[in-house]
Jmol script that loads the backbone (N, CA, C; Angstrom):
load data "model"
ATOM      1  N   UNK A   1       0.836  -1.179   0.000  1.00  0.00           N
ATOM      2  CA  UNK A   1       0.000   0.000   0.000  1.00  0.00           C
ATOM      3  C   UNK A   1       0.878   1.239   0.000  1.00  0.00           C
ATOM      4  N   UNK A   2       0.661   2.502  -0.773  1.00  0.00           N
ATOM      5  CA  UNK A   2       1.547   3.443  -0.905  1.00  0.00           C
ATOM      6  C   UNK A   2       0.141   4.838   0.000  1.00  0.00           C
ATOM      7  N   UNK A   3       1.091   5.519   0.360  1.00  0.00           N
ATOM      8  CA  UNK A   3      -0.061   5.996   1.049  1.00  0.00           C
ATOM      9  C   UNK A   3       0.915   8.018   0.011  1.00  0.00           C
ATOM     10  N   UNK A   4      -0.121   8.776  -0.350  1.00  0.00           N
ATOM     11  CA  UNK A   4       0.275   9.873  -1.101  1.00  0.00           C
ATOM     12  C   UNK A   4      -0.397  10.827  -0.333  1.00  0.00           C
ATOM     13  N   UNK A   5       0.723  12.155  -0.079  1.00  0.00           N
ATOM     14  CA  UNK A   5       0.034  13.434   0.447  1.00  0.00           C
ATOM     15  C   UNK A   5       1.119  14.740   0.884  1.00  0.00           C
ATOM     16  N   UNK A   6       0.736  15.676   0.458  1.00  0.00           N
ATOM     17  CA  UNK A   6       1.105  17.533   0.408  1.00  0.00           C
ATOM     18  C   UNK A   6       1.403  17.271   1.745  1.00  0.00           C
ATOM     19  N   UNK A   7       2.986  17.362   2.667  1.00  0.00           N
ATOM     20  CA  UNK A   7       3.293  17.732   3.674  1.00  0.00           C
ATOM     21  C   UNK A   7       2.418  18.994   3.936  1.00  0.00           C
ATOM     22  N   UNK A   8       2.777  20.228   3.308  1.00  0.00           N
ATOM     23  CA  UNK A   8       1.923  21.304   3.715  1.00  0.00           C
ATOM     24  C   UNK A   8       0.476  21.246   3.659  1.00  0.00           C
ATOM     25  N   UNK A   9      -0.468  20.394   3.193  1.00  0.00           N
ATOM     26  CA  UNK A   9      -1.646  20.228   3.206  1.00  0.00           C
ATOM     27  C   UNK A   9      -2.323  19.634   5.124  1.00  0.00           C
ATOM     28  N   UNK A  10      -0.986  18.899   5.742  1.00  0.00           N
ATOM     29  CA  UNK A  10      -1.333  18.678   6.825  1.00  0.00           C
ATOM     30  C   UNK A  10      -1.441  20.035   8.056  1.00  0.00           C
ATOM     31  N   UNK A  11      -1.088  21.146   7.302  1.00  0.00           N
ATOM     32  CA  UNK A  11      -1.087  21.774   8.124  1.00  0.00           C
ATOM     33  C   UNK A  11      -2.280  22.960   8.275  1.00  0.00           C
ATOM     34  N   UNK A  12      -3.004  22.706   7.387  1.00  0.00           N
ATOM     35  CA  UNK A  12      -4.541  22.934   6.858  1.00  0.00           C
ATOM     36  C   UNK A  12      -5.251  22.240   7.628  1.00  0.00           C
ATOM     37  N   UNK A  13      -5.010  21.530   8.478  1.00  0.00           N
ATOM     38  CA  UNK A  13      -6.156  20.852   9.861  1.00  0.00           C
ATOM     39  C   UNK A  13      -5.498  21.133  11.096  1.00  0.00           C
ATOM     40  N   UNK A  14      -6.168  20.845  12.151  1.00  0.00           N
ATOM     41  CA  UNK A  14      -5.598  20.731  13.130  1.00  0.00           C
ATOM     42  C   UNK A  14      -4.938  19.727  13.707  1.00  0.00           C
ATOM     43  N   UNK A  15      -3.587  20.056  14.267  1.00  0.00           N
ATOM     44  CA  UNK A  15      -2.270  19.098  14.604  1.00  0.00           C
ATOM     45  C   UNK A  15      -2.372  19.015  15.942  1.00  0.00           C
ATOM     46  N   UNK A  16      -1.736  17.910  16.656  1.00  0.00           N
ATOM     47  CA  UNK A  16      -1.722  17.527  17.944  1.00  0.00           C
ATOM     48  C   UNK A  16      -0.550  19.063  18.436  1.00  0.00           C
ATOM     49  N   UNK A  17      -1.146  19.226  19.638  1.00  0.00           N
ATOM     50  CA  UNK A  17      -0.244  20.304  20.359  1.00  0.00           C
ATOM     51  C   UNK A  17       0.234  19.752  21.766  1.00  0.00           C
ATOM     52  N   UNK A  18       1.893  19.894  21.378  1.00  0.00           N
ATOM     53  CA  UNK A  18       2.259  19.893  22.936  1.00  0.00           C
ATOM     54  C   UNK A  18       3.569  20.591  23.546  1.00  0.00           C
ATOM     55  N   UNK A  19       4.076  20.095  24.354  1.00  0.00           N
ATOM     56  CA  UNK A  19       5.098  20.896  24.857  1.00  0.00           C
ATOM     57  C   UNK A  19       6.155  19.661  24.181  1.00  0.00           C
ATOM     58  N   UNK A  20       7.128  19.940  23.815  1.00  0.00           N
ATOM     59  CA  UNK A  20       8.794  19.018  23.795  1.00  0.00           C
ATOM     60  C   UNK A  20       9.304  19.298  24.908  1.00  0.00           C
ATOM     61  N   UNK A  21       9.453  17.589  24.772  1.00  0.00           N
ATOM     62  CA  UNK A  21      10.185  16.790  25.507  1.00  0.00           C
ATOM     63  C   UNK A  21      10.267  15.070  25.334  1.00  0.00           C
ATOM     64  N   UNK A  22      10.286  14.448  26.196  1.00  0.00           N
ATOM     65  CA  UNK A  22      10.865  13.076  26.151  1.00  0.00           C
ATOM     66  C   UNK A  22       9.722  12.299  25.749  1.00  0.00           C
ATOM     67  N   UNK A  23       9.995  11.377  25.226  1.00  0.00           N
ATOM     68  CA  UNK A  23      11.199  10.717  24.754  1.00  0.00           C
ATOM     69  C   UNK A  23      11.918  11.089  23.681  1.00  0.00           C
ATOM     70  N   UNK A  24      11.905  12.440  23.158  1.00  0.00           N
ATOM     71  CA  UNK A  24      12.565  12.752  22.025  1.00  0.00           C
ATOM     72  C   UNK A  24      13.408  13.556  22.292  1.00  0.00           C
ATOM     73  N   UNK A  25      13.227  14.508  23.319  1.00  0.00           N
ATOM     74  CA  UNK A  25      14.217  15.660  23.931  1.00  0.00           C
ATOM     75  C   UNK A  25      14.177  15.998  24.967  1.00  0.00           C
ATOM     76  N   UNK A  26      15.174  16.841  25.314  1.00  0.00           N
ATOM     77  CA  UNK A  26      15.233  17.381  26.287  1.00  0.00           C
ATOM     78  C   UNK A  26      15.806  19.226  25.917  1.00  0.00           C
ATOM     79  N   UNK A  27      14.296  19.748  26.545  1.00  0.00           N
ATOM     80  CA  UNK A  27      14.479  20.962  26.001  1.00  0.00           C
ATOM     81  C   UNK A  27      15.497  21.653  27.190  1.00  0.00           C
ATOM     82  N   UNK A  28      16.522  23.410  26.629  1.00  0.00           N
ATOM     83  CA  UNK A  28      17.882  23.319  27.762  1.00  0.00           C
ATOM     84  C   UNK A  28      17.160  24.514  27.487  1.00  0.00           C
ATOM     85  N   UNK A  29      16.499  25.346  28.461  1.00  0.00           N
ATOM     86  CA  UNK A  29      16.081  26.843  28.223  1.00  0.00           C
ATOM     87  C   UNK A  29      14.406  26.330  28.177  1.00  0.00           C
ATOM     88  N   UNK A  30      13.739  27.802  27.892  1.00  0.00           N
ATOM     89  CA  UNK A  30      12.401  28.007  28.045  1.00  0.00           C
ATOM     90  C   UNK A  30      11.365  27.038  27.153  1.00  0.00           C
ATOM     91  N   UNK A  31      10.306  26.747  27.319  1.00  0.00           N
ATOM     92  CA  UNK A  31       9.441  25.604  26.911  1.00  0.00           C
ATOM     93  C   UNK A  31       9.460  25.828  25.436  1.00  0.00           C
ATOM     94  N   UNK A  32       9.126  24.895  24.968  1.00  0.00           N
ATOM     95  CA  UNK A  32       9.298  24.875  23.094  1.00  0.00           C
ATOM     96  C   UNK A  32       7.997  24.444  22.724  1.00  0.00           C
ATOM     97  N   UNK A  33       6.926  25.368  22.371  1.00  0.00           N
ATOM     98  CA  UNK A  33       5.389  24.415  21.674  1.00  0.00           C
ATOM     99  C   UNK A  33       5.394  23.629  20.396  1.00  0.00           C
ATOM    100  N   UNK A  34       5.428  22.509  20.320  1.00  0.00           N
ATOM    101  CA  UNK A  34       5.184  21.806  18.476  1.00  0.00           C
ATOM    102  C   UNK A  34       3.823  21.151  18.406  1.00  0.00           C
ATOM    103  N   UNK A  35       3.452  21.336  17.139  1.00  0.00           N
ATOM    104  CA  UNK A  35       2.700  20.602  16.553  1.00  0.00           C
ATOM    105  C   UNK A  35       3.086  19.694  15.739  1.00  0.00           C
ATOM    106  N   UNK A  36       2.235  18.218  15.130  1.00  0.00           N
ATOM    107  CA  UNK A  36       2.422  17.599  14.633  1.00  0.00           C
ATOM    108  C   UNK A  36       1.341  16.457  13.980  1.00  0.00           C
ATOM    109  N   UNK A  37       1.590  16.538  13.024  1.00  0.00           N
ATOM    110  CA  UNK A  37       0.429  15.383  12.183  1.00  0.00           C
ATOM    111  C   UNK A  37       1.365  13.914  11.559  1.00  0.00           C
ATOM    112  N   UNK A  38       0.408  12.997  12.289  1.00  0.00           N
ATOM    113  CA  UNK A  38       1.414  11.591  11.949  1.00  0.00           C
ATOM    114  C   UNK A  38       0.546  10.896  10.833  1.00  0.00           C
ATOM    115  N   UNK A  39       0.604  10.899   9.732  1.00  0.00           N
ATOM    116  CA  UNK A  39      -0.335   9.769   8.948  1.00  0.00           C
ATOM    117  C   UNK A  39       0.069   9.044   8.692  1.00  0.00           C
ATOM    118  N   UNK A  40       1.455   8.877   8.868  1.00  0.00           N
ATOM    119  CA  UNK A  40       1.605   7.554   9.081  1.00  0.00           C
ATOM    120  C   UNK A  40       2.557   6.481   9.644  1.00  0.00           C
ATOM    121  N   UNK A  41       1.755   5.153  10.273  1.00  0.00           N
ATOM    122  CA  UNK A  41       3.090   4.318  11.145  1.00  0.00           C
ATOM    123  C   UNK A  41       3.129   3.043  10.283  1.00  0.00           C
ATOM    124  N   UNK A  42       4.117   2.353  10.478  1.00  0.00           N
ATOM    125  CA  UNK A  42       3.955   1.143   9.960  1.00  0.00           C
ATOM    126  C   UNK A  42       3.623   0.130  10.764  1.00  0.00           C
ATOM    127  N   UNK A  43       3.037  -1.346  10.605  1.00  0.00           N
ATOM    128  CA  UNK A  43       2.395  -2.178  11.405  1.00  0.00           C
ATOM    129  C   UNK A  43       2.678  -2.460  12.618  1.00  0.00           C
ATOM    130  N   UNK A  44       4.228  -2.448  12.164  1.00  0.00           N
ATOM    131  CA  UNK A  44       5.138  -2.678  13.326  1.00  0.00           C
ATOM    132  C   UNK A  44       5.691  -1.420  14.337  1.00  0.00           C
ATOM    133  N   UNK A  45       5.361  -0.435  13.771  1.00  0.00           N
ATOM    134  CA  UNK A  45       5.514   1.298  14.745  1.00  0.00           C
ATOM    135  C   UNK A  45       6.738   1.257  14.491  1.00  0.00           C
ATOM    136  N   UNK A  46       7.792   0.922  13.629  1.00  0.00           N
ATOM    137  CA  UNK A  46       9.035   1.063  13.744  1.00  0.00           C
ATOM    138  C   UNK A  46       9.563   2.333  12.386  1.00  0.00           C
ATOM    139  N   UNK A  47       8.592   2.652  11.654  1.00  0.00           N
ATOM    140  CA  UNK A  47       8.476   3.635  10.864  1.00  0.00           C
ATOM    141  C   UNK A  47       7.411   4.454  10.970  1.00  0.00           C
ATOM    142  N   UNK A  48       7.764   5.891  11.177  1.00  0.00           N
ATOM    143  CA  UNK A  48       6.832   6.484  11.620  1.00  0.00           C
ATOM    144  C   UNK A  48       7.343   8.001  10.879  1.00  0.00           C
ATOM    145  N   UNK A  49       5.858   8.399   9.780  1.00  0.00           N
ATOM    146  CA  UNK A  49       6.537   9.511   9.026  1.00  0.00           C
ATOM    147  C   UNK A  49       5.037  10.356   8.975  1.00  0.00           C
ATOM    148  N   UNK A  50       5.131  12.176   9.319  1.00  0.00           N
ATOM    149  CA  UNK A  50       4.369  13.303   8.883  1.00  0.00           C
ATOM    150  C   UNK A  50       5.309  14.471   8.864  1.00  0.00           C
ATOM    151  N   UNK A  51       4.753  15.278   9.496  1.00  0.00           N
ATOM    152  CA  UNK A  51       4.580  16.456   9.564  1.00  0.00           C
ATOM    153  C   UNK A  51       5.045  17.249  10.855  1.00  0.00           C
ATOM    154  N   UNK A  52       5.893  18.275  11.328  1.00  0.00           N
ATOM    155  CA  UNK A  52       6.526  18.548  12.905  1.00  0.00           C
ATOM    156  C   UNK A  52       6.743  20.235  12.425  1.00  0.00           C
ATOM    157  N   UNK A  53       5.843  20.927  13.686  1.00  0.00           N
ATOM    158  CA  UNK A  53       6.210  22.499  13.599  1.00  0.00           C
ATOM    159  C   UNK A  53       6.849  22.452  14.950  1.00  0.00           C
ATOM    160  N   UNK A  54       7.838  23.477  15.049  1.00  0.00           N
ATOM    161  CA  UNK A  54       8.308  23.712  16.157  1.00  0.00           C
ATOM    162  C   UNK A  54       8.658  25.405  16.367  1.00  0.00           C
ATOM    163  N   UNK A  55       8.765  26.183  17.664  1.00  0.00           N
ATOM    164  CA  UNK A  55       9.021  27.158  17.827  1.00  0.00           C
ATOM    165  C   UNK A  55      10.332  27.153  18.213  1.00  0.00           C
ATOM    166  N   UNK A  56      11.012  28.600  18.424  1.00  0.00           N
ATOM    167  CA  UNK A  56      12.253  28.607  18.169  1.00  0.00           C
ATOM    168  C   UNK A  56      12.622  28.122  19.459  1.00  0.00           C
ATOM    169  N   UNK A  57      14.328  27.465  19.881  1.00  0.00           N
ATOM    170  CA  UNK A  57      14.637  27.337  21.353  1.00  0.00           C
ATOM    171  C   UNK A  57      15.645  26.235  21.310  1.00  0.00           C
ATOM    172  N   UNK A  58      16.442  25.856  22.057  1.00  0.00           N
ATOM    173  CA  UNK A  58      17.336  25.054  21.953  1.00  0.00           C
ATOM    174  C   UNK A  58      16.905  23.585  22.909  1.00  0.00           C
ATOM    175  N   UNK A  59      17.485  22.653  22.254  1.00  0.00           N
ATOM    176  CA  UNK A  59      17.605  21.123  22.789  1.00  0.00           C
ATOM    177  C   UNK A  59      18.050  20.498  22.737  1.00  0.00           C
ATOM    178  N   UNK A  60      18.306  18.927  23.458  1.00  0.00           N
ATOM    179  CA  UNK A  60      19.232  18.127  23.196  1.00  0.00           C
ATOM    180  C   UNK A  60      18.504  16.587  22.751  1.00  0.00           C
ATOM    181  N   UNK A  61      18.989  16.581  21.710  1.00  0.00           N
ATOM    182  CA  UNK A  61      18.002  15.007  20.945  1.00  0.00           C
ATOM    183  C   UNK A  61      19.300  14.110  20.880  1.00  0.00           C
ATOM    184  N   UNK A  62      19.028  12.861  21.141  1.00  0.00           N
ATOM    185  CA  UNK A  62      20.058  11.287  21.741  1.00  0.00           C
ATOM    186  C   UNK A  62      19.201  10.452  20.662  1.00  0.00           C
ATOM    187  N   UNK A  63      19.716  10.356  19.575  1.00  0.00           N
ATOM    188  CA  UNK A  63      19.056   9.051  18.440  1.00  0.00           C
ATOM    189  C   UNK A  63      20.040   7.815  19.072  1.00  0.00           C
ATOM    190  N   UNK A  64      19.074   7.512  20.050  1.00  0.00           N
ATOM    191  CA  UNK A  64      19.905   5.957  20.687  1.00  0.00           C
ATOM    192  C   UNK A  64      19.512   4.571  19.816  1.00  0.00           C
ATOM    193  N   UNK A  65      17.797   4.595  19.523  1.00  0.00           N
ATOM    194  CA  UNK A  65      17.259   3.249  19.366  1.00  0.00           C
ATOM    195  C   UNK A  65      16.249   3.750  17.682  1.00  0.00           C
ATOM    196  N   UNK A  66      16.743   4.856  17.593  1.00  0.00           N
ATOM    197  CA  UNK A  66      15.762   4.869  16.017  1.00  0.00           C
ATOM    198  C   UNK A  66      16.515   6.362  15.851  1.00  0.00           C
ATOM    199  N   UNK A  67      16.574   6.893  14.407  1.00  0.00           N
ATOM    200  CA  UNK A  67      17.092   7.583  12.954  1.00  0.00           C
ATOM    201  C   UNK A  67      16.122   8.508  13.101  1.00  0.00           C
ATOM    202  N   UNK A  68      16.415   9.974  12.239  1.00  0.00           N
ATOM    203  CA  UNK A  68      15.604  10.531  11.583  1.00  0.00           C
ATOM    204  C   UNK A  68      16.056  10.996  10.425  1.00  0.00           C
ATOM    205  N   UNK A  69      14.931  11.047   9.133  1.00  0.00           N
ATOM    206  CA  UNK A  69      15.748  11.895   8.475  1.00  0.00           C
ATOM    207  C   UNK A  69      14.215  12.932   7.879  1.00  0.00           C
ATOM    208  N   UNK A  70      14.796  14.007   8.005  1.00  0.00           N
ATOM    209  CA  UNK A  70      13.715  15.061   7.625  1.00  0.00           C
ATOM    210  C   UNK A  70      14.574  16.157   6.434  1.00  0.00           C
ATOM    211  N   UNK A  71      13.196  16.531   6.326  1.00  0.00           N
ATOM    212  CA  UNK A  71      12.620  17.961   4.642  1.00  0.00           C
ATOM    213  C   UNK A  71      12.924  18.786   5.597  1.00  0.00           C
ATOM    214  N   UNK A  72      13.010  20.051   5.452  1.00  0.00           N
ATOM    215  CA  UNK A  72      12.654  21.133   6.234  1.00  0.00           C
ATOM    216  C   UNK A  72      12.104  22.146   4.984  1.00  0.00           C
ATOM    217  N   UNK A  73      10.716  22.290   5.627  1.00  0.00           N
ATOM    218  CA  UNK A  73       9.759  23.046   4.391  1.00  0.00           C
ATOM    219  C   UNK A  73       9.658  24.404   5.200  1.00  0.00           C
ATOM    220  N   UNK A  74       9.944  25.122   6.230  1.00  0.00           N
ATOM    221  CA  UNK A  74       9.961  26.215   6.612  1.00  0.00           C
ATOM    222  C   UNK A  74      11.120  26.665   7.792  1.00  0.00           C
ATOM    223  N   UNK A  75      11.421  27.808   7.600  1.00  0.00           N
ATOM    224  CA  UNK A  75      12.319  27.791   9.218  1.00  0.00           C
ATOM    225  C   UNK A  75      13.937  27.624   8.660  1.00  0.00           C
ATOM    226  N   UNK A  76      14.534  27.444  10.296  1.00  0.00           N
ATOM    227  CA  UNK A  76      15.602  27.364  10.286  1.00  0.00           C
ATOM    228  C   UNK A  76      16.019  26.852  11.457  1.00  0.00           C
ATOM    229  N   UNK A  77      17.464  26.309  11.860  1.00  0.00           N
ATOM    230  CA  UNK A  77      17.598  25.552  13.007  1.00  0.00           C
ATOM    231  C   UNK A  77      19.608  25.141  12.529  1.00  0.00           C
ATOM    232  N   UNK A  78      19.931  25.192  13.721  1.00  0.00           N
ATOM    233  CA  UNK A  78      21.186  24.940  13.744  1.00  0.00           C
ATOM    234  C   UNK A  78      21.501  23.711  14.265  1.00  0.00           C
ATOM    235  N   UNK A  79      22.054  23.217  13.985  1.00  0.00           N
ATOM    236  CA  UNK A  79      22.210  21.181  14.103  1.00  0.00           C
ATOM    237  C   UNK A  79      23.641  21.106  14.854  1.00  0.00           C
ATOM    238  N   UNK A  80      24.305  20.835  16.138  1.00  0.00           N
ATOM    239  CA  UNK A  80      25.681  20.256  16.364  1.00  0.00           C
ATOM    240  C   UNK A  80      25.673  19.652  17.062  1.00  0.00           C
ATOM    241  N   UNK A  81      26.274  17.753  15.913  1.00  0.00           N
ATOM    242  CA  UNK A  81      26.337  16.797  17.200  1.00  0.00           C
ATOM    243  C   UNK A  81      27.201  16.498  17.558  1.00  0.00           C
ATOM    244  N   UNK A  82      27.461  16.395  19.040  1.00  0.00           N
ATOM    245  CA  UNK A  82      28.348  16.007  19.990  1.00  0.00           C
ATOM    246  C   UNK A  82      30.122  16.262  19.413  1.00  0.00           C
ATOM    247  N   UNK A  83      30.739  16.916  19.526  1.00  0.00           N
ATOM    248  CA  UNK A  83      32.126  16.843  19.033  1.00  0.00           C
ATOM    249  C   UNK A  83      32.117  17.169  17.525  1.00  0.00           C
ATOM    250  N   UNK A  84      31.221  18.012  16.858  1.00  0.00           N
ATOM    251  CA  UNK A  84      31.380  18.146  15.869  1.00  0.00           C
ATOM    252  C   UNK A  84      31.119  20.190  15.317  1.00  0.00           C
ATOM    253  N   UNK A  85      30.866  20.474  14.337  1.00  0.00           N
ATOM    254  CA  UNK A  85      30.917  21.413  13.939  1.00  0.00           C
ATOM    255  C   UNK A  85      29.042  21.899  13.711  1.00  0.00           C
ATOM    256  N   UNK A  86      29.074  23.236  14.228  1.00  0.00           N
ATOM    257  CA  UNK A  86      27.135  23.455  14.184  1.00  0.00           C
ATOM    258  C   UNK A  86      27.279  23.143  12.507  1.00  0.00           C
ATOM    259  N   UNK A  87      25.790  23.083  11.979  1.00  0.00           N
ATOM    260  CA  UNK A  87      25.607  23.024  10.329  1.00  0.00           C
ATOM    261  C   UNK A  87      24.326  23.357  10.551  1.00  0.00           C
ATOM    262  N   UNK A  88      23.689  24.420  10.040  1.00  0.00           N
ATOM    263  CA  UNK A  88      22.441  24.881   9.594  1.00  0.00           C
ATOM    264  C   UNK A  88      21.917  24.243   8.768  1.00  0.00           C
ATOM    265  N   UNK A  89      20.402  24.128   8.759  1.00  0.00           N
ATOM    266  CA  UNK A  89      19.749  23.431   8.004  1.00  0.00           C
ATOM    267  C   UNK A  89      18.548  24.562   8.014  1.00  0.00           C
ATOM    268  N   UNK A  90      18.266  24.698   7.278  1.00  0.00           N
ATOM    269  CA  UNK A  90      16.636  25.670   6.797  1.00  0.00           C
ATOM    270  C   UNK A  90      15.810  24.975   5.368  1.00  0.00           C
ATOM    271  N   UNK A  91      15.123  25.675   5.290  1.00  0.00           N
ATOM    272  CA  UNK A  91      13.792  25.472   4.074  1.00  0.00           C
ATOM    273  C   UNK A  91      14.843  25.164   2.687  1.00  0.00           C
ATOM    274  N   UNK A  92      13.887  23.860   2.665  1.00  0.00           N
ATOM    275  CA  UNK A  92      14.452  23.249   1.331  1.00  0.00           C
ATOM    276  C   UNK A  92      15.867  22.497   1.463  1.00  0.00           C
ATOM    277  N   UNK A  93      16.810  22.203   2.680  1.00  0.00           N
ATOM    278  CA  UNK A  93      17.318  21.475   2.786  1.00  0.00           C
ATOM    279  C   UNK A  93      17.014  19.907   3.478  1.00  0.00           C
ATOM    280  N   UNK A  94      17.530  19.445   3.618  1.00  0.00           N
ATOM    281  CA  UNK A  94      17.322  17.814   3.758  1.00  0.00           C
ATOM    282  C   UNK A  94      18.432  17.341   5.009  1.00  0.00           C
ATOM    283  N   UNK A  95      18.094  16.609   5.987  1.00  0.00           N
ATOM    284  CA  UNK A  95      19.092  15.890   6.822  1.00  0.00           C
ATOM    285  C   UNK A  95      18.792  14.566   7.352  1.00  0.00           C
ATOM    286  N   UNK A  96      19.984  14.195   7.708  1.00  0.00           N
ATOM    287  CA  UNK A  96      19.799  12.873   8.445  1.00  0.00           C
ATOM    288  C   UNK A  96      20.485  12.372   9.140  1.00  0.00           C
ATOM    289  N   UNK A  97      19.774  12.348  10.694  1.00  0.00           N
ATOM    290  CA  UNK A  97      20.054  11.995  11.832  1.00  0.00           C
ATOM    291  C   UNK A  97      20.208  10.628  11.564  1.00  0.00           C
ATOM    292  N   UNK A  98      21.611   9.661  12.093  1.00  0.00           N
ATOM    293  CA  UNK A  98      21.389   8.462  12.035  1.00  0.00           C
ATOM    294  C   UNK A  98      21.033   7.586  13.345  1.00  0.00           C
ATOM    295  N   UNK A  99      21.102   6.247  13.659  1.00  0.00           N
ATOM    296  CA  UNK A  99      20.796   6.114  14.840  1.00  0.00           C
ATOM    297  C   UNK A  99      22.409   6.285  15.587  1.00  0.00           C
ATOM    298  N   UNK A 100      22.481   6.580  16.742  1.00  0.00           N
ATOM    299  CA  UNK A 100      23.406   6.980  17.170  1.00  0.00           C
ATOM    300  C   UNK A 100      24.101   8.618  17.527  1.00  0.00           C
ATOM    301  N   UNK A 101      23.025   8.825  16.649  1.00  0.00           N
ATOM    302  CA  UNK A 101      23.735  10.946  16.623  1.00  0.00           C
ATOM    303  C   UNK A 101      22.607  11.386  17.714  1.00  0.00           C
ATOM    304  N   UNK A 102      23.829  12.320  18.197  1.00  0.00           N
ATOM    305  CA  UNK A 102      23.898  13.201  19.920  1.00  0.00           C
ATOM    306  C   UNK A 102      24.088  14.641  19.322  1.00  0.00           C
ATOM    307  N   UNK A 103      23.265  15.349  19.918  1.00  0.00           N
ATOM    308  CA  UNK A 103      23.252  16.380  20.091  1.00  0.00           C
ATOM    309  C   UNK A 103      22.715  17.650  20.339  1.00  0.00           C
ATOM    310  N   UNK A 104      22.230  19.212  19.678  1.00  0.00           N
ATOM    311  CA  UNK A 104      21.763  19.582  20.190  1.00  0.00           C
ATOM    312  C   UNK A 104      20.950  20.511  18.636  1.00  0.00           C
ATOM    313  N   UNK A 105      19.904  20.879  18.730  1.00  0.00           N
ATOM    314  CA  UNK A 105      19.306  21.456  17.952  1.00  0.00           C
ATOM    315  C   UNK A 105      18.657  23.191  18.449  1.00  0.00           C
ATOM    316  N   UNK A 106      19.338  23.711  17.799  1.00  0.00           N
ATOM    317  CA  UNK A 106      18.819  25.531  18.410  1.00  0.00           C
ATOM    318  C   UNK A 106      17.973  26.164  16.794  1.00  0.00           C
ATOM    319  N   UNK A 107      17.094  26.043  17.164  1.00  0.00           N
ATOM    320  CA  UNK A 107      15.917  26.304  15.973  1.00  0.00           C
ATOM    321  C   UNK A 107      15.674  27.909  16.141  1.00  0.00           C
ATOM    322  N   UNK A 108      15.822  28.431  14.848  1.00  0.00           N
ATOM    323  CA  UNK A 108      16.218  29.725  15.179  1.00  0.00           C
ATOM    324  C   UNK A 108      14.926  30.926  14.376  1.00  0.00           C
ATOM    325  N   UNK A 109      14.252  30.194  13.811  1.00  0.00           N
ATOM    326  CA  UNK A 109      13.185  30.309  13.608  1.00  0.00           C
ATOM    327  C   UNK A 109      12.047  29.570  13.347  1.00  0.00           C
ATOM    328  N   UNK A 110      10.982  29.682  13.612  1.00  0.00           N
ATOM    329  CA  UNK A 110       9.760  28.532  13.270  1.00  0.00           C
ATOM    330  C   UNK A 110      10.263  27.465  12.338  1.00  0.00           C
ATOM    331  N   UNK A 111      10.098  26.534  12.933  1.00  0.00           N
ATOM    332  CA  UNK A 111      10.435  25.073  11.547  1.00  0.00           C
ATOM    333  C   UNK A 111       9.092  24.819  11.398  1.00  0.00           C
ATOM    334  N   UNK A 112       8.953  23.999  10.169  1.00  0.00           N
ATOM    335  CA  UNK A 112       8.529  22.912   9.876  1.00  0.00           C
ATOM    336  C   UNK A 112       9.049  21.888   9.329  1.00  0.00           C
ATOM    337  N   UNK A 113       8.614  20.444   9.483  1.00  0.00           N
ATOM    338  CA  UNK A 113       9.420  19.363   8.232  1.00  0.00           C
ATOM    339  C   UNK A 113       8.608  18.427   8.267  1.00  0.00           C
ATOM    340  N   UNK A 114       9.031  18.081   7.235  1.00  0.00           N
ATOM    341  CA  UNK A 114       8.967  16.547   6.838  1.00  0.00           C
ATOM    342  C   UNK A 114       9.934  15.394   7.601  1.00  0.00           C
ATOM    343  N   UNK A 115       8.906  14.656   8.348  1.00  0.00           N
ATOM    344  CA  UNK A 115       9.746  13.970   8.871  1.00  0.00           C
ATOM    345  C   UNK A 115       9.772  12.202   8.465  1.00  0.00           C
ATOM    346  N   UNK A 116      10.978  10.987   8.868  1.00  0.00           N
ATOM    347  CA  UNK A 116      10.773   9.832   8.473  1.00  0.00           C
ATOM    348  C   UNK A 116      11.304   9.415   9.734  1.00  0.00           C
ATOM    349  N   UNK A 117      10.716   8.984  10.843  1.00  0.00           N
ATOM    350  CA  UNK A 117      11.692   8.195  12.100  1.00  0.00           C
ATOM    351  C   UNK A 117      11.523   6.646  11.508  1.00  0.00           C
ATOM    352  N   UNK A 118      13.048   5.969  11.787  1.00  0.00           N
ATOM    353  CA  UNK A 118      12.861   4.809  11.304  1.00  0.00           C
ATOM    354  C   UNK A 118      13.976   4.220  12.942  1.00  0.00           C
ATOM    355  N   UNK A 119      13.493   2.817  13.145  1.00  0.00           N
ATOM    356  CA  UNK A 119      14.113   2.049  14.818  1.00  0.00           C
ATOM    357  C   UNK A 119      14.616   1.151  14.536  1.00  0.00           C
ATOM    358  N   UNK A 120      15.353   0.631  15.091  1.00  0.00           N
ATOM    359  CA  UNK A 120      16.897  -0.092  14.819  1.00  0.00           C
ATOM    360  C   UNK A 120      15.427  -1.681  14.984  1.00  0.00           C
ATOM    361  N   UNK A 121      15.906  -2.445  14.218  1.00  0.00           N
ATOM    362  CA  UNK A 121      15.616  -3.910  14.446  1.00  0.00           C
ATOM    363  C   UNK A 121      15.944  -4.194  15.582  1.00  0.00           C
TER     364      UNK A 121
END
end "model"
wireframe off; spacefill off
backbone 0.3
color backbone group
């Protein structure tokens, strides 16, 4: 089954709202609000891909037991993991967290993305 759909079209309804945090982060500074639309998981929940707004603010994300790799269709955000060099990522670039990458994300203006979490076998 192929499932087809406009990332930005999900954002034409209403998205789950909450605060960040765990199990995905740990926000270092003042509260961070995101929204998010999931359409879709796979049988097994080990693939799990929509839609993620976030406000600006810094955090620390630990890909211990599952990957990400995301679009970024709005925004901007500065990426440096653990022992390495920051790298910006904004609108219309592409990244990917593998499993194993540490570090910290300072979103420096409204994001949005496209996201794909995928979990280690």
């Amino acid at each position: 089954m192929s499932l087809t759909f406009q990332p930005k079209e999900l954002f034409e309804t209403d998205l789950d709202k909450s605060l960040l945090g765990q199990p995905y982060a740990d926000v270092l500074g003042d509260e961070i609000r995101v929204r998010m639309a999931v359409p879709f998981t796979s049988a097994d929940s080990r693939i799990v891909s929509g839609v993620w707004e976030a406000e600006p603010g810094l955090s620390r994300w630990e890909f211990l037991e599952r990957g990400e790799v995301i679009h970024v269709l709005e925004g901007r955000m500065v990426v440096t993991e653990d022992g390495g060099q920051p790298v910006t990522v904004e609108a219309g670039n592409a990244a990917v967290f593998p499993i194993g990458w540490q570090g910290t994300w300072e979103i420096q203006e409204r994001i949005r993305k496209f996201f794909v979490i995928f979990a280690a076998a």
